[in-house]
N, C-alpha and C positions, 0 to 999 in steps of 0.2 A: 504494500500500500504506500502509496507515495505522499509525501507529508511536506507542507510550504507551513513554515513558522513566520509569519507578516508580524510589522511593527516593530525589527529591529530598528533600536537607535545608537547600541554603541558594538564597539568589538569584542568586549566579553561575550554577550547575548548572542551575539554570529558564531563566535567561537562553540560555545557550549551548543547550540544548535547544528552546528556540521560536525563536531564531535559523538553528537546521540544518532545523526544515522540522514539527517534532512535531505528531504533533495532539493531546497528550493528558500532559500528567505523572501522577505519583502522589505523594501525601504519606499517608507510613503514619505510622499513630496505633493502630498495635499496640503495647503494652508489650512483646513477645516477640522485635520484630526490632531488629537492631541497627541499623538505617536507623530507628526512631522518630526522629518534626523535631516541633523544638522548639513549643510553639503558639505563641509569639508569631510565632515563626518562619514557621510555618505559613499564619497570617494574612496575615502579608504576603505572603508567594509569591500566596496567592490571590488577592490584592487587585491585584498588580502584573501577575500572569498574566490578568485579567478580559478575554475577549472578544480576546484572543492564542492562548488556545491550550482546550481542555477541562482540566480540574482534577480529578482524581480523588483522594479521602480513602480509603487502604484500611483496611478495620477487620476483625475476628478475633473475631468469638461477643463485640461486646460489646451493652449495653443499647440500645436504641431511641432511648431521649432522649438518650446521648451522641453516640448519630450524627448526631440531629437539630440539637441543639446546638452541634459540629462544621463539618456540612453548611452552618450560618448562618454562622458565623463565619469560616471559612474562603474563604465565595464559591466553594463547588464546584457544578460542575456533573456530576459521575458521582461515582457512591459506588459501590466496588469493597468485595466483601460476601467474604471468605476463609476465612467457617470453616464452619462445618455448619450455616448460618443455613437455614432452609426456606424453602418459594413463599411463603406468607402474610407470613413477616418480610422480604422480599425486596418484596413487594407495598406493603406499610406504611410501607417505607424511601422508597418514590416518590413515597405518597400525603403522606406530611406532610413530604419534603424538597424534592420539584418535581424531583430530580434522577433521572436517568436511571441504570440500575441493570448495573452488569456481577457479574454472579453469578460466583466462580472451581471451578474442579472440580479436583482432585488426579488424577492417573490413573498405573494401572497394568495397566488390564484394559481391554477395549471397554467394562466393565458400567459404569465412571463417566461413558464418555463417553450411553450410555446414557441414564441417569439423569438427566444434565443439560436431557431433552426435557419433565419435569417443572416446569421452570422458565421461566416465561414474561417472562424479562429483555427488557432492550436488548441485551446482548448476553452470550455465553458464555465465559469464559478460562478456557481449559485449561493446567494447570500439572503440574508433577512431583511425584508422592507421594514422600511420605519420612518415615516413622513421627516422628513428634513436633514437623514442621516443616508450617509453611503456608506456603509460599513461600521466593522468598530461598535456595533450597537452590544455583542454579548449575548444577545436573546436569536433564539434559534426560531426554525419554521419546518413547516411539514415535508420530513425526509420523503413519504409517499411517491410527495410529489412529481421527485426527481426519477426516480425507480421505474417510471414507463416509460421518459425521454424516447424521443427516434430523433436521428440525423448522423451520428457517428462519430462526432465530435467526443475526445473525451471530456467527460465532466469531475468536476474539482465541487467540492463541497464544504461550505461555511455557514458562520453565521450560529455563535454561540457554544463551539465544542469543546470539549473539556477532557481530562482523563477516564473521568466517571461514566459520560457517555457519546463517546466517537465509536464503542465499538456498537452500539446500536444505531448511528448514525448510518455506518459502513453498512450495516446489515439490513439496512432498508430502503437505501436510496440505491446502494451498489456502486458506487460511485468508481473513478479513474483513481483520487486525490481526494483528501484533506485539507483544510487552509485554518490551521488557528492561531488565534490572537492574542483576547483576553484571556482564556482559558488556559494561558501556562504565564501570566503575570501576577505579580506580588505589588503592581502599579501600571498606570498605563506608559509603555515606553520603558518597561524595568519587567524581565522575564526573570519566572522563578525555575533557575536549573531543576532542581528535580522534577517540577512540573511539566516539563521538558519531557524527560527520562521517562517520567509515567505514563505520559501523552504517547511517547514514540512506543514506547511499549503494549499500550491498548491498542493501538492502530497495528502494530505488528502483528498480534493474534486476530485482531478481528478479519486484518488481509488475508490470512489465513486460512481461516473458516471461508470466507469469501471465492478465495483459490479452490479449496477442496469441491466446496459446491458448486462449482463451474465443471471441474473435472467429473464431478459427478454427472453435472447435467448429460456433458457431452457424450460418456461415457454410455447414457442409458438412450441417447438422439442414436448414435451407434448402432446400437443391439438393435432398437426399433428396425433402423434402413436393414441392418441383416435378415431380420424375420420374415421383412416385405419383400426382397429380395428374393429371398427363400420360398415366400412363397408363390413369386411369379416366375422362378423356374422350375417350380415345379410343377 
């Protein structure tokens, strides 16, 4: 199960995070969350995390050339797009960044998860609405939801997850990915290592189980085709 620990703001928190297994931080460069890291800041995380772990810069409805500009400086490799950006600004973010794009969705209804087939990302993160906030809220929404998706896009899943429960997260939405935030901080902008370790740890077993029951699926789609097989040569 692939895990994005979002909301680094210094190099310890990178470090102990690529230490417990991550594949993925986030450095938000939204003026709106209170996890905004500093750029100098910024830069070095990126520079220090290169080719340890994926690097993600989150942004919120801002201009193109700041992303792009960002994107350089930083040494990211995903740019996480938060706000009502469309396909085409979404499109243009990869052609002149080279980075690979995870589009986020708010949801509260099937219609956002929906809509999200509009978008022809690297990947999808579904997050929790909540009038006036893009992310960062803490409070989770109905994993169901995500669990019928069609388009093929992998989907990454957020939006309130914790050690306590990602692994029923995983278990019912099915997801590609993980994204948490609050749910291993001791403050906003301040991870607490072991929260960490426990985090990477439930999401470990619950990929698990996840894995097995795919193998099962496939395993008993298998037998089915032999039967029929079997019985149309015979």
């Amino acid at each position: 199960m692939k895990v994005k620990i979002c909301g680094i703001t210094n190099i310890d928190d990178a470090e102990a995070a690529v230490s417990a297994g991550v594949w993925a931080i986030g450095l938000n460069h939204s003026a709106e969350s209170p996890r905004l890291v500093d750029p100098g800041l910024a830069e070095e995380i990126g520079a220090a995390m290169k080719r340890r772990c994926e690097v993600a810069g989150v942004f919120v409805n801002q201009h193109l050339d700041e992303v792009v500009e960002v994107a350089d400086r930083d040494s990211l490799t995903l740019v996480q797009l938060h706000g009502e950006e469309g396909p085409s600004f979404c499109a243009e973010v990869h052609r002149r960044t080279g980075c690979r794009v995870i589009k986020a969705f708010r949801v509260r209804s099937p219609a956002e998860v929906t809509a999200a087939r509009a978008y022809r990302t690297d990947y999808h993160l579904f997050d929790t609405y909540r009038r006036g906030a893009h992310g960062g809220t803490g409070a989770s929404f109905d994993w169901d939801l995500v669990a019928g998706r069609r388009g093929g896009v992998p989907a990454i899943v957020a939006g309130g997850l914790n050690p306590d429960n990602v692994g029923e997260a995983i278990a019912a939405a099915n997801p590609w990915g993980v994204d948490v935030c609050a749910g291993v901080e001791e403050s906003p902008g301040r991870k607490d290592h072991n929260l960490i370790t426990s985090f990477m740890a439930a999401a470990g077993r619950a990929g698990e189980l996840q894995r097995a029951e795919r193998e099962r699926r496939r395993a008993l789609k298998q037998a089915r085709r032999a039967v029929a097989h079997g019985r149309r040569s015979g």
